[in-house]
N, C-alpha and C positions, 0 to 999 in steps of 0.2 A: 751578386753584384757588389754588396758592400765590402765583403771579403776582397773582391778586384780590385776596390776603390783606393781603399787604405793599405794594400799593398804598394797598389800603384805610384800614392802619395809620400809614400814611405820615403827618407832622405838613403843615401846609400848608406853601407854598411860603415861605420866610424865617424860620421856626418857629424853633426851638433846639434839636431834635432832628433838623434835615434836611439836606440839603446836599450837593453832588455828590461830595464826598469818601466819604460810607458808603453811597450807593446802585450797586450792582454797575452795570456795565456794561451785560451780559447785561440785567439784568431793567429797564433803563431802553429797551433797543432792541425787548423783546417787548413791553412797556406802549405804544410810541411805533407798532409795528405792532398791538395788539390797536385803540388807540384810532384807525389811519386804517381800518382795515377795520371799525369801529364806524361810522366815517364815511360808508362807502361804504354799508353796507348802511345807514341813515341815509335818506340821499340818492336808495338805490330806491324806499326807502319811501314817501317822500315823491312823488318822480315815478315812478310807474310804467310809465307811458307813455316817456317819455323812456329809462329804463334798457333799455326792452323793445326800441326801437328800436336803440339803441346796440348792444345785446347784437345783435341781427340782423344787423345792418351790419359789428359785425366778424367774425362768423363770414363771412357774404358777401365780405371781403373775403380772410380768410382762406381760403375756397374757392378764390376766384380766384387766391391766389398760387401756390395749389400747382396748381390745375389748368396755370397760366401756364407754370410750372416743370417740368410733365412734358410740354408740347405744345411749347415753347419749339424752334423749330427753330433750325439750327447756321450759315446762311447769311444776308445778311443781305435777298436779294430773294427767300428763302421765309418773309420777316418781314410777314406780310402776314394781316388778320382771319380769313381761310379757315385758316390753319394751324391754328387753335384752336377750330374747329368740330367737336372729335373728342371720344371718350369712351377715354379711355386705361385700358388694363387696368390698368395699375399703381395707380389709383384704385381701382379694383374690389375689388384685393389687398387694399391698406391698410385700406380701409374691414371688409373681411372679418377682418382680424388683429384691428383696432382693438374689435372686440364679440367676438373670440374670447380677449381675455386677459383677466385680472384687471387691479386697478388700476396696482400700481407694475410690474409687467410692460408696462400697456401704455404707460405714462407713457416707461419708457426704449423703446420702438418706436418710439413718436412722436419722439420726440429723432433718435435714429437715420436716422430718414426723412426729417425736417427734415436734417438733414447730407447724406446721401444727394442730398437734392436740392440742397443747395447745391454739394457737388460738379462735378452734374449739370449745373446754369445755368455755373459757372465755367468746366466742358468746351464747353459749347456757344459762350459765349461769346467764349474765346478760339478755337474753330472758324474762328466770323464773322471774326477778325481774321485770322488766318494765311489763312484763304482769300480777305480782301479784301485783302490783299499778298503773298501766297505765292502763294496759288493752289491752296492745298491743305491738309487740317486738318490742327490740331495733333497731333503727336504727343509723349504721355506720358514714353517712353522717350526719346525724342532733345531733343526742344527744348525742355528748363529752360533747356540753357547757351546759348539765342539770349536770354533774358530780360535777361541784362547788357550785351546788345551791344546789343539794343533802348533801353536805357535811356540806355547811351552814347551812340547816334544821337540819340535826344532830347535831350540835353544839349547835344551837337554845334549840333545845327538851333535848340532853341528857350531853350537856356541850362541851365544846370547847378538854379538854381531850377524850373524847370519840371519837368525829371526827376526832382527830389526830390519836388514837389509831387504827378505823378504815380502814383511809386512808393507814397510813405504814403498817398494819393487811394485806391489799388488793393488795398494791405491791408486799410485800412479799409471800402472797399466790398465785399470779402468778408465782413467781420467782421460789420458791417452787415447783408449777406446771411442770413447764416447764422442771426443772432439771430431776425429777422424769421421767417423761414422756420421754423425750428424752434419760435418762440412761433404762428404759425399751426398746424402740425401739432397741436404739442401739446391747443393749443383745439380742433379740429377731433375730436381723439379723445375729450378728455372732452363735447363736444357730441353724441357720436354714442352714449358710451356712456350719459348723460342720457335719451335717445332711441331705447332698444336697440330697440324695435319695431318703428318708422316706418322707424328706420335698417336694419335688415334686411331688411325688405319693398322699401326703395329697391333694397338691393344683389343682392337678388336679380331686383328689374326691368331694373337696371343689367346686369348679368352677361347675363341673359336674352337683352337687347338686342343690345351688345357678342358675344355667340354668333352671333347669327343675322345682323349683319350680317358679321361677318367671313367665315361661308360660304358667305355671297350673293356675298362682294366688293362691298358698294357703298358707294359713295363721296358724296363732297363739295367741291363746291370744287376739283377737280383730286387729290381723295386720299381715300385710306381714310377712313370712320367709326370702324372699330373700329381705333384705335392702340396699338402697342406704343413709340413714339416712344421714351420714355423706356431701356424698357430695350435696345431695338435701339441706341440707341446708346452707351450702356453699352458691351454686346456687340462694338460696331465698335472702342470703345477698347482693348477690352481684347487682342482680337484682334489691333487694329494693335502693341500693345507687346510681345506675345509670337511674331510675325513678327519684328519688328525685333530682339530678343538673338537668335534664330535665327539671322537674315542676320551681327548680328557676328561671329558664329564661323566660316560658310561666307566671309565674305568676307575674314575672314584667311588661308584657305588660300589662297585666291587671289590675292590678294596679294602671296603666295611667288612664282605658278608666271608665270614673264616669259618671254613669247618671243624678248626681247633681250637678255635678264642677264647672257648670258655669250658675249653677241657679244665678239670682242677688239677693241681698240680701233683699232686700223688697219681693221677694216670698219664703221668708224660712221659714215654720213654721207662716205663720198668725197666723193664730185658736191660737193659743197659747202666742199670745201677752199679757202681764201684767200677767202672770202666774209666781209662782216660779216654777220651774221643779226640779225635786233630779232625778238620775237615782242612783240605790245603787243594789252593787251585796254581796250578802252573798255567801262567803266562802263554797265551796262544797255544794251549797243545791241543791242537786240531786232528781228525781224522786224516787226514791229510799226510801226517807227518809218518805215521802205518802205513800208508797201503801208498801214498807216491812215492814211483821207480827211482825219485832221486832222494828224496828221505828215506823210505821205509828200511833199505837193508840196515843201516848204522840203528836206527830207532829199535826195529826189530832186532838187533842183537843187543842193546840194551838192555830190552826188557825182557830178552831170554834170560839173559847172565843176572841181570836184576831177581826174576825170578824165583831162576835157580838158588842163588846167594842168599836170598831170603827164607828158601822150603831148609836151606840147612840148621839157618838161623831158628828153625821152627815156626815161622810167617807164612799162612796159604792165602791167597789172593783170589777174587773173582770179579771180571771187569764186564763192560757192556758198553752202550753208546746212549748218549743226551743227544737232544739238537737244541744247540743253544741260540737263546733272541737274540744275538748280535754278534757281527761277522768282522773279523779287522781288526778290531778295536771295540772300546768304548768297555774295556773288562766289567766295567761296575754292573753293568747293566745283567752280564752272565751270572757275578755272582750272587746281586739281587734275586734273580730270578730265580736262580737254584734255591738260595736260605727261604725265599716266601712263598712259592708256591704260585706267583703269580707272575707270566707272561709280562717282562719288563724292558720291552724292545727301544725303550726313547727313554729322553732325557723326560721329558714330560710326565710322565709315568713313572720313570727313578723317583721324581721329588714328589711327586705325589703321594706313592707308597710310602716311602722314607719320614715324610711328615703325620704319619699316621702311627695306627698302634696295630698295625697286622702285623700277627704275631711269627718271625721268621724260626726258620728250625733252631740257628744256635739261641737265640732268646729263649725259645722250650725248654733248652738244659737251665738257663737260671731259673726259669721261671718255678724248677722243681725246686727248689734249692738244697738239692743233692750236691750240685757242683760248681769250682768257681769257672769262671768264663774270663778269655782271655785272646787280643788278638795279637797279630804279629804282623805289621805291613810296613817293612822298608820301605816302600816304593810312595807310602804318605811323607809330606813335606810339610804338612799345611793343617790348619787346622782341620778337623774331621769331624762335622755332630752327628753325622748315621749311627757312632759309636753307639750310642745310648737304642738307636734302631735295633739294630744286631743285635743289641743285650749282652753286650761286653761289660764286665766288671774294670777291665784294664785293658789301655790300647797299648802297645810298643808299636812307635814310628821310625822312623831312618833317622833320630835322635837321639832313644831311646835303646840303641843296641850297641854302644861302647865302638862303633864302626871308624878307623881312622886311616881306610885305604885309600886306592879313588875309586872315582864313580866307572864304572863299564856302560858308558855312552846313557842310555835314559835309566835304568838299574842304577840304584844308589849303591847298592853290595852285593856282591856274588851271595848264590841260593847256597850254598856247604855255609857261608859264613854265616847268616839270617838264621841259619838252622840252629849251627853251634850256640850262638848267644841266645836261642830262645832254650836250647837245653841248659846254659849255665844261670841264665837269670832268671826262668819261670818253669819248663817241665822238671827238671833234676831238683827244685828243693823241693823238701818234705813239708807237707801241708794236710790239712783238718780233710778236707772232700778231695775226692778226684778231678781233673782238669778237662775241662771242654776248649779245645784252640783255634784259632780259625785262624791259619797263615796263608800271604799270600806271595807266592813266589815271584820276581822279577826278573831273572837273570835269562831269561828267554825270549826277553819283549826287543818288539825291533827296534833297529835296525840289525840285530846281531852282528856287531861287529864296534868293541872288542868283545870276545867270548871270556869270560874266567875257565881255569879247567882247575881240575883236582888236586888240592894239596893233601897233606897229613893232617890228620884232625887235631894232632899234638900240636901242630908246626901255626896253626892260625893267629894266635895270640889277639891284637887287634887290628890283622886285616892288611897291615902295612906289607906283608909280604906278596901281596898280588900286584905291587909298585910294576916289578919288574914283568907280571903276566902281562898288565894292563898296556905297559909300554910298548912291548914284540908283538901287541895283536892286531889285526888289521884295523884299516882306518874307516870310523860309518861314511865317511862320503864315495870311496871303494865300491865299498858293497851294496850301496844303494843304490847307485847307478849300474849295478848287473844282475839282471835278475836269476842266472843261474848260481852265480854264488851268492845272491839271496837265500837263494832255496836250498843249499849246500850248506850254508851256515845256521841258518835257523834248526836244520835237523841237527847240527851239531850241538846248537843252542837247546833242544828237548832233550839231546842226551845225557847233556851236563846238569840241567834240573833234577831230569830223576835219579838221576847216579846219585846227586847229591841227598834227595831224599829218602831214597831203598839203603845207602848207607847207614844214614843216620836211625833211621829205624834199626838196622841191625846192629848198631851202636848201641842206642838207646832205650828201646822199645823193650816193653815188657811184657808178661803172659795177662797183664788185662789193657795192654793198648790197642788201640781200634783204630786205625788210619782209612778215611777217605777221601782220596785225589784223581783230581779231573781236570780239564781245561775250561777253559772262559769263553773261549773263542777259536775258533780257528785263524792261522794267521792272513796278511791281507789276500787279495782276489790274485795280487800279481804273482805268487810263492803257493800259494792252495790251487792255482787254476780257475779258469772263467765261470766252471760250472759245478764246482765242488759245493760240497753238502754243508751244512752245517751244522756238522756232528762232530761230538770231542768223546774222547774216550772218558770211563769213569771206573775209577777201583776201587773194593773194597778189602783192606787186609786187616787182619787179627790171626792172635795164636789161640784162643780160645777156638776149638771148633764148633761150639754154642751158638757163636757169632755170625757166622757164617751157613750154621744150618737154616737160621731166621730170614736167611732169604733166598734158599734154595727154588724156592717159589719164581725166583726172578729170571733165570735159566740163563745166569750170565757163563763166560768163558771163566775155567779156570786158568787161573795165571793173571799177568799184567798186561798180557795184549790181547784185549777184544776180538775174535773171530770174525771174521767179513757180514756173517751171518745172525751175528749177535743182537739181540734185540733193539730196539732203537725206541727211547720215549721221549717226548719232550723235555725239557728241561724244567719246565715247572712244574711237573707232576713228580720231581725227585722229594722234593718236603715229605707229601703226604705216604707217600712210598717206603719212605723210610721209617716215619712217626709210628706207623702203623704194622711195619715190621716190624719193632722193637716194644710191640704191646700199649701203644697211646690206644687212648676212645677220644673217639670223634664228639665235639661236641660244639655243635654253630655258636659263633656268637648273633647277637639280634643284627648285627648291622647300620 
C-alpha cells in the first residue's frame, strides 16, 4: 500500500514537484516490477489460451530437464533414446518432499535439487570425457590438477585463444546449467504444490510402479525400468574418492619399502658395466598401433624394415608386452611406473613417490657411479624437480636442444631432430664413464596432425627446415574432429618415431649400446577402441649378444614387433626384471 500511495501522489512526469533526484531508488525498482507483473497478468487476461499453453510447455519442458538430468548416462555410446525410457526413483523422492514441505521450506529443496543435479550432469559429463580419452571416469579426488594440463594441451594443439575461449565457454556452461536447472526445479515444485492432489495420486501411481518393476527386474531397452541412475552414481563418486585418500596413505608405506634401496652400489647392474644404456619411451605407442586393421599394416612394415635395417647394421632386438598404469595420457605416470618399480596410476601417487627417495632404475646407474646419467625431454617447458628423482646428472629440455623450427602442434620438435642434438651435444662426445639416457620422444603425442616426416640427417642443421613440412601438413582441428583419420594419422605418427629412432641407432650406435624402447600409454579410448588393453610394446636391442642372452629367460619375440602371444607383465615389475637381469642383489631397504 505505501508503494500505491506515493505513486499515486507522485506529480506527473516533468511536474515541479518530481524528478529522479527525490524519488528513492528502492521505490522506483518495486513500481517498475509491480507494473511489468501488472503486465503480465495483463497479457493472460487477455489471451488465455495462449498463457495456458505456455504455462504447459514450460513445465513440460522443465520435466524434461530434470528427468534428462537424473537418466543422463556417463558414457557417451550409452547416449542413446532407450537410456531415458526409465522412471528414476529420485523423481519419486523429490516429488514426495516437494508436497511434504511448506512453502519456503520447499522453495530452498528445490534449489537444492536443482544444484544437486547440476552437480550430477557436470559428474556425468566429464565421465563421457575422461572415458572417451582415458578410458576411465573421472575421478573427484585426483583429477582437478589434469584440468590445467588439459587446458595447456589445447592451447598447444589449437592456440592459446581457443583455450581461453574454452575455459570461460565451460564456466559459463555450468553457470548456465545450474540457473536452468534450478529455475526448472523450482517450477516444477510450485506446479505440484498448485496441484497437491493430482500430484499425490501420480506419486503414489509412480512409486506403485517403480516397486513392482523393480521386483520383477524388468526392463527396457537393454535395462532396468526402475532407475536409481542418479544416485548410484552419486554413490560410485563418492566411493571412488574415499578409496583413493585410502590408497594415499597405504601407498606411502610402500613407497618406503624397496627391495633395492640398499643394494650397495658395486651390486647394481654388473652385466652392464662399460655399456651406454638409452631407456627411450615413444609417445602413445600402444598395442593397438600392431594389431589394429587400421594401424597395424604401416606400423608392422615399419618394424619389419626397421628390423631388418638394424640385423644388417649388426643390432638383434627382442620385444614383449607391459601393461601400463595409465591409458590416454597422463605419460608421467607410465614412465614413473616403469623407472620405480611401483604401480603409479594417479597423480597422487606420482607426487608421492616423486617426493620420496625410492630408488628408480635410471638412479641405479648413478647410484653405481660407473656412469653419467642424462635425460633428454623436448617435450618439458617448465621447470622440472623429478630431475634429481630419476637421478639425472643433466636434464636437456625443449631449450636446451639449439631447436629453431616450429612447433608440430603439442610436440615442440620432431623425434629425428630431439635425436640428432642429443647425438651432437651429449651421446657423440667422448667422456670419462659411459652414458645412461633416458629420452622422451614427442612427435607422436596427439592430436597427430601436423606429422614431421623424414629428412637427411646431414640436411637438419637447426630445425628450420621442417618450416615448409610443418606448413603442408594437416591441420589439429581436421583431425580431431575424425576419428578415422585420427587413427590413420597417429599410426602414421608411430611410424615416424621409430623410423626416426632404428635410424639413428644405425647411425650412431655402437657394439656396446643398449637401447630400450617402449610406450607410455596407449593412445586415447577413441583411436585404441572402447575395450582395448592396456598394453604397449617394449624392446630390447644391443649388438653385443651377451646382452641379450641375460634375458633369454623372458621369452620375448625376436625382432621389434611383439608376437600376439608374447608375454605380458605389468609395468612395474619392468625395474626389478631388469636390475636383476643384469646381476643387481636384492637388498630391502628398512622402510
Amino acid at each position: 500500500m505505501p508503494v500505491f500511495t506515493r505513486l499515486s501522489q507522485s506529480s506527473p512526469p516533468g511536474g515541479p514537484e518530481a524528478g529522479p533526484a527525490t524519488e528513492p531508488e528502492a521505490v522506483q525498482e518495486a513500481g517498475a516490477s509491480v507494473s511489468r507483473l501488472a503486465h503480465l497478468r495483463a497479457w493472460r487476461t487477455r489471451h488465455p489460451r495462449a498463457a495456458r499453453a505456455l504455462r504447459r510447455t514450460t513445465t513440460a519442458l522443465a520435466s524434461a530437464l530434470v528427468l534428462g538430468a537424473l537418466l543422463l548416462p556417463n558414457t557417451l555410446p550409452a547416449l542413446a533414446p532407450g537410456s531415458f525410457t526409465r522412471i528414476p526413483a529420485e523423481a519419486v523422492a523429490g516429488i514426495v518432499v516437494a508436497l511434504a514441505l511448506p512453502r519456503r521450506p520447499r522453495l530452498a529443496a528445490a534449489v537444492l535439487y536443482g544444484l544437486g543435479l547440476t552437480v550430477l550432469t557436470a559428474v556425468n559429463l566429464l565421465d563421457m570425457g575422461f572415458n572417451e580419452y582415458l578410458g576411465r571416469g573421472f575421478n573427484a579426488a585426483l583429477d582437478w590438477d589434469l584440468l590445467p594440463d588439459a587446458q595447456a594441451y589445447v592451447a598447444d594443439t589449437l592456440g592459446g585463444a581457443v583455450a581461453t575461449a574454452a575455459a570461460v565457454g565451460a564456466v559459463v556452461l555450468i553457470l548456465l546449467l545450474a540457473a536452468v536447472l534450478v529455475a526448472a526445479t523450482v517450477r516444477l515444485a510450485e506446479t505440484l504444490a498448485r496441484h497437491r492432489a493430482r500430484a499425490t495420486r501420480g506419486a503414489l501411481a509412480a512409486g506403485t510402479v517403480w516397486v513392482t518393476c523393480s521386483a520383477l527386474g524388468l526392463t527396457l531397452f537393454g535395462g532396468p525400468i526402475a532407475s536409481e541412475r542418479a544416485a548410484g552414481a552419486l554413490r560410485a563418486h563418492a566411493q571412488r574418492t574415499v578409496d583413493s585418500l585410502r590408497d594415499e596413505a597405504a601407498f606411502a608405506r610402500q613407497a618406503k619399502a624397496d627391495s633395492f634401496g640398499a643394494t650397495p652400489p658395486g651390486r647394481l647392474l654388473p652385466d652392464l658395466r662399460g655399456k651406454d644404456v638409452i631407456f627411450t619411451f615413444i609417445e602413445s605407442y600402444g598395442r593397438s598401433a600392431i594389431e589394429d586393421p587400421v594401424m597395424a599394416p604401416g606400423v608392422g612394415r615399419t618394424l619389419d624394415t626397421s628390423t631388418e635395417a638394424l640385423a644388417e647394421a649388426g643390432f638383434h632386438a627382442r620385444s614383449g608386452w607391459l601393461t601400463s598404469a595409465t591409458f590416454g595420457g597422463s605419460s608421467w605416470l607410465g614412465h614413473s611406473t616403469a623407472m620405480s618399480g611401483l604401480w603409479i596410476d594417479n597423480q597422487r601417487r606420482y607426487r608421492t613417490v616423486t617426493a620420496g627417495e625410492h630408488l628408480t632404475l635410471t638412479k641405479a646407474f648413478r647410484k653405481t657411479g660407473a656412469w653419467d646419467t642424462v635425460g633428454v625431454m623436448p617435450g618439458v617447458q617448465k621447470g622440472w624437480p623429478e630431475e634429481e628423482w630419476y637421478g639425472l646428472d643433466r636434464l636437456y629440455d625443449a631449450f636446451d636442444l639449439g631447436y629453431r623450427g616450429p612447433k608440430f602442434s603439442w610436440s615442440t620438435m620432431p623425434d629425428q631432430y630431439a635425436l640428432e642434438a642429443f647425438q651432437r651435444r651429449v651421446h657423440g662426445r667422448k667422456r670419462d664413464k659411459p652414458l645412461m639416457s633416458f629420452v622422451i620422444l614427442t612427435s607422436s603425442h596427439q592430436p597427430w596432425a601436423p606429422i614431421p616426416r623424414m629428412v637427411g640427417w646431414d640436411e637438419l642443421g637447426d630445425g628450420s627446415v621442417f618450416d615448409a613440412i610443418q606448413k603442408a601438413g594437416n591441420k589439429a582441428s581436421d583431425v580431431l574432429t575424425d576419428t578415422t583419420r585420427s587413427r590413420e594419422e597417429y599410426g602414421k605418427s608411430i611410424q615416424y618415431s621409430v623410423t626416426s629412432l632404428t635410424q639413428w641407432l644405425e647411425r650412431y650406435g655402437t657394439d656396446d649400446t643398449v637401447l630400450v624402447f617402449l610406450g607410455d600409454h596407449q593412445p586415447i579410448a577413441r583411436v585404441s577402441g572402447d575395450r582395448a588393453s592396456r598394453d604397449v610394446p617394449v624392446s630390447l636391442v644391443a649388438k653385443d649378444p651377451k646382452v641379450l642372452e641375460k634375458i633369454d629367460g623372458w621369452n620375448w619375440t625376436e625382432g621389434l614387433k611383439p608376437a600376439a602371444d608374447a608375454p605380458v607383465w605389468r609395468m612395474d615389475s619392468f625395474r626389478d626384471r631388469f636390475l636383476k637381469a643384469y646381476g643387481s642383489t636384492p637388498h630391502p631397504s628398512k622402510g
